[in-house]
C-alpha positions in Angstrom: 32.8 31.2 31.1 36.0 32.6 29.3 34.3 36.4 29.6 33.4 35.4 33.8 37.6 34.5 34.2 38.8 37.6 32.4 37.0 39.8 33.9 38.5 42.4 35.7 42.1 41.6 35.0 44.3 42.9 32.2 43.2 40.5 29.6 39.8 42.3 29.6 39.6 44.7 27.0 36.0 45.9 27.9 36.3 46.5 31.8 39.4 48.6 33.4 40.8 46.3 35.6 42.2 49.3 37.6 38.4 50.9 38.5 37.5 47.0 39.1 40.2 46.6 41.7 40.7 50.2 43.5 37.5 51.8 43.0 39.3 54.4 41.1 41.1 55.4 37.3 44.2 57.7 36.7 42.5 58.1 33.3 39.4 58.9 34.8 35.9 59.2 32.7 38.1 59.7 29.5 39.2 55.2 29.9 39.2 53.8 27.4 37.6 51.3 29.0 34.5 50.6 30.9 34.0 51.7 34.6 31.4 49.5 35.7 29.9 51.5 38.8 28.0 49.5 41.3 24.2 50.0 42.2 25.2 48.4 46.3 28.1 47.3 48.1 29.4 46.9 51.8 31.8 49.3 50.6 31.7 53.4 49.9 34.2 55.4 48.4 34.8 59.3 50.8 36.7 60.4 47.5 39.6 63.4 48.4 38.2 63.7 52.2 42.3 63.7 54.1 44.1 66.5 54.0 47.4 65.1 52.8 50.3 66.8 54.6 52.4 66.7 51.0 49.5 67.8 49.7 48.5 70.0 51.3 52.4 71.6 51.6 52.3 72.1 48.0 49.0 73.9 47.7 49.9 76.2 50.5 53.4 77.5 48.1 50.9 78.2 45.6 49.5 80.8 47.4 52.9 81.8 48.6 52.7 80.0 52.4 55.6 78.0 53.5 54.4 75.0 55.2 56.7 71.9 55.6 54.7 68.3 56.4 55.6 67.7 60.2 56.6 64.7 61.1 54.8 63.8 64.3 52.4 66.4 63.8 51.3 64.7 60.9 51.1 61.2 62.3 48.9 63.2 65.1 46.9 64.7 62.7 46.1 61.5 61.3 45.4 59.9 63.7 42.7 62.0 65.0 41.2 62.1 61.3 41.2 58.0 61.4 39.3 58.4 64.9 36.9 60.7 63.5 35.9 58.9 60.7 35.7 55.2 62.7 33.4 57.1 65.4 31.0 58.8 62.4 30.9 55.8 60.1 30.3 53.6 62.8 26.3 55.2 63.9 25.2 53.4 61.0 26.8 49.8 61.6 29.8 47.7 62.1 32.7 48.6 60.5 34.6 45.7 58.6 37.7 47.6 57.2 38.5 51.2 57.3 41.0 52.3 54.8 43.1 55.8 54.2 45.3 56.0 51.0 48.7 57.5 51.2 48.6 58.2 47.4 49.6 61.6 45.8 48.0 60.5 42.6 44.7 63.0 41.6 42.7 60.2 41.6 43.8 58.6 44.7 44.6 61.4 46.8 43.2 61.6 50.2 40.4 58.8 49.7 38.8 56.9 52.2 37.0 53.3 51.7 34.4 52.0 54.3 33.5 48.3 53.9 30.6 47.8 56.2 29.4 44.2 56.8 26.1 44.9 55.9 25.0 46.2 52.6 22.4 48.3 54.1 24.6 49.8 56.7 26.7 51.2 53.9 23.6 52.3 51.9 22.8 54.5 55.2 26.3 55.6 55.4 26.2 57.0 52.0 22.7 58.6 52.1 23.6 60.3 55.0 27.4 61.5 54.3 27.0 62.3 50.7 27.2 66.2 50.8 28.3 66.9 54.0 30.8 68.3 54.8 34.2 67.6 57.4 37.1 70.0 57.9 35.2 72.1 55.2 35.4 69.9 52.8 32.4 68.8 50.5 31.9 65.1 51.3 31.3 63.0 47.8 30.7 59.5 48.2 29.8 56.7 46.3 29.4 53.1 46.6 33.0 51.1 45.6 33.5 48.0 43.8 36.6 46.9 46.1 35.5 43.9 48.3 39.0 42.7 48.8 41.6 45.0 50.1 44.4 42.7 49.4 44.3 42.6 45.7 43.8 46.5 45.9 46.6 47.6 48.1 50.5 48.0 47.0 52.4 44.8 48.3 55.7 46.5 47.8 54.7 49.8 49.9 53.7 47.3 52.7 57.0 45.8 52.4 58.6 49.5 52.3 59.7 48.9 48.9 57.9 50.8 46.8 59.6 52.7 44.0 56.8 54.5 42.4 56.1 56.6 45.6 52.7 58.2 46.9 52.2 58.4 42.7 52.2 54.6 42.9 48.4 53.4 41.0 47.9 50.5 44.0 46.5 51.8 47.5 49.1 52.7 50.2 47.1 52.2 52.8 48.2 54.8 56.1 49.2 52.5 58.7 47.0 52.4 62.0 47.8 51.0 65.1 46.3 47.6 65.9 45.7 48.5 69.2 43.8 51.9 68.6 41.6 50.2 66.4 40.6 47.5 69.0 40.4 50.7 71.5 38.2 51.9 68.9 36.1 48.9 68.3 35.3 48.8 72.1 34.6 52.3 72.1 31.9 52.2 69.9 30.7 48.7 71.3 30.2 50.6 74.6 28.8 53.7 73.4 26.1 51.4 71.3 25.3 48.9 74.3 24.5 52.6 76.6 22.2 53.9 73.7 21.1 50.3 73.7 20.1 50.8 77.3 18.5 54.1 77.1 16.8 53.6 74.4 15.1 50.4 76.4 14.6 52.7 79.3 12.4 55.7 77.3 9.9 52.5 75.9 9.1 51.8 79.0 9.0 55.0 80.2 6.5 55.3 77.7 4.8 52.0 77.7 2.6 51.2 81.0 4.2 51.0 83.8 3.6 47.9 87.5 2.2 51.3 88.6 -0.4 51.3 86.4 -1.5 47.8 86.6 -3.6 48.4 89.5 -5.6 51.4 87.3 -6.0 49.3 85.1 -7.2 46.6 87.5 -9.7 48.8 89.2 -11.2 49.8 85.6 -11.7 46.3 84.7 -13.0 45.9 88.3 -15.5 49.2 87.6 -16.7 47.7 83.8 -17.4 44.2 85.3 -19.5 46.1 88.2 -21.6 47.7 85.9 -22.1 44.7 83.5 -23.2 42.6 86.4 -25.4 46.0 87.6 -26.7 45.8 84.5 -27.8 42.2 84.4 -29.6 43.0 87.7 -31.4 45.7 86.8 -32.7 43.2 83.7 -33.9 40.8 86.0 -35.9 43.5 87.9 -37.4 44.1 84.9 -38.5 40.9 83.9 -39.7 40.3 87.5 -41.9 43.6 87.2 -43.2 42.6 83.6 -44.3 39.3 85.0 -46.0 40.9 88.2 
């Protein structure tokens, strides 16, 4: 009982209570303690999948580019990414959360968690978008252990607050519009109730249609015909025997 209260948090000296909480470990494979990777969950981990405009400024001055983040541009960017990702992940089931960290950390930066509210949705998810690739990047995903957002994400970063910064080991979660999300969510909703409707339309396209009826009418007509002809043509025989 003592072992079930402990677990996860700092007190437990077997599990990392960071991996059990975010998904992810600034020490990495080389804890100290144990990263207890799920077999399921509603939830998959896109690991390093946005392009982080600080991010990616600082990898373009090692290669001798000068590229400053851009303000709007950036939020832009975004935007489109967090659209692009709703609209994919969405084919294989409803979306409950959809979560993009701000982090600069290497562990943390540019992940993506999808919690699905069906297990098997996110099973599909990851079957299909492990190894993919987006913006030519390799896709590698893996199911997450983070159920609950709240005890994952930074509650002084939501507060603007924050004084650790992007390197900060608690999610800071890229603010989205509530209102483009709902655009989103009846996006999909409409896109799935058309393929909804044509997919009903090809089955019976396929399947027999009133048209038919009357075929198959006349060719139950036709088999009856000929058992009755053949009932007849017994009795002739019967009479002729007896003659």
């Amino acid at each position: 009982m003592h072992l079930a209260r402990i677990h996860g948090t700092e007190e437990d000296k077997v599990n990392c209570p960071f991996y059990f909480k975010i998904g992810c470990c600034r020490h990495g494979d080389k804890c100290s303690r144990k990263h207890d990777r799920p077999a399921f969950s509603p939830t998959i981990l896109i690991k390093h999948i946005f392009r982080h405009p600080e991010r990616e400024a600082e990898l373009q001055s090692l290669i001798g580019q000068q590229c400053k983040p851009d303000g709007r541009g950036d939020v832009d960017a975004f935007l489109d990414f967090f659209e692009d990702m709703y609209e994919e992940l969405s084919k294989f089931g409803r979306l409950d959360q959809l979560v993009v960290c701000d982090n600069l950390g290497d562990h943390m930066v540019g992940h993506v968690y999808a919690k699905f509210c069906d297990e098997e949705d996110a099973a599909d998810a990851l079957q299909v978008m492990n190894g993919r690739y987006y913006d030519e990047k390799l896709m590698e995903v893996e199911y997450s252990p983070v159920t609950d957002f709240r005890e994952a994400r930074c509650r002084d970063f939501d507060e603007g607050s924050c004084c650790r910064g992007g390197y900060c080991n608690f999610m800071h979660v890229k603010p989205v519009p509530i209102i483009m999300i709902q655009d989103l969510e009846d996006e999909v909703n409409e896109w799935k109730r058309r393929d909804n409707e044509m997919r009903k339309r090809r089955q019976r396209e396929r399947s027999p249609s009133d048209s038919s009826d009357e075929g198959r009418r006349r060719s139950n007509h036709g088999r009856r015909s000929k058992d009755r002809g053949g009932s007849r043509n017994g009795r002739s025989r019967r009479s002729r025997s007896r003659s």
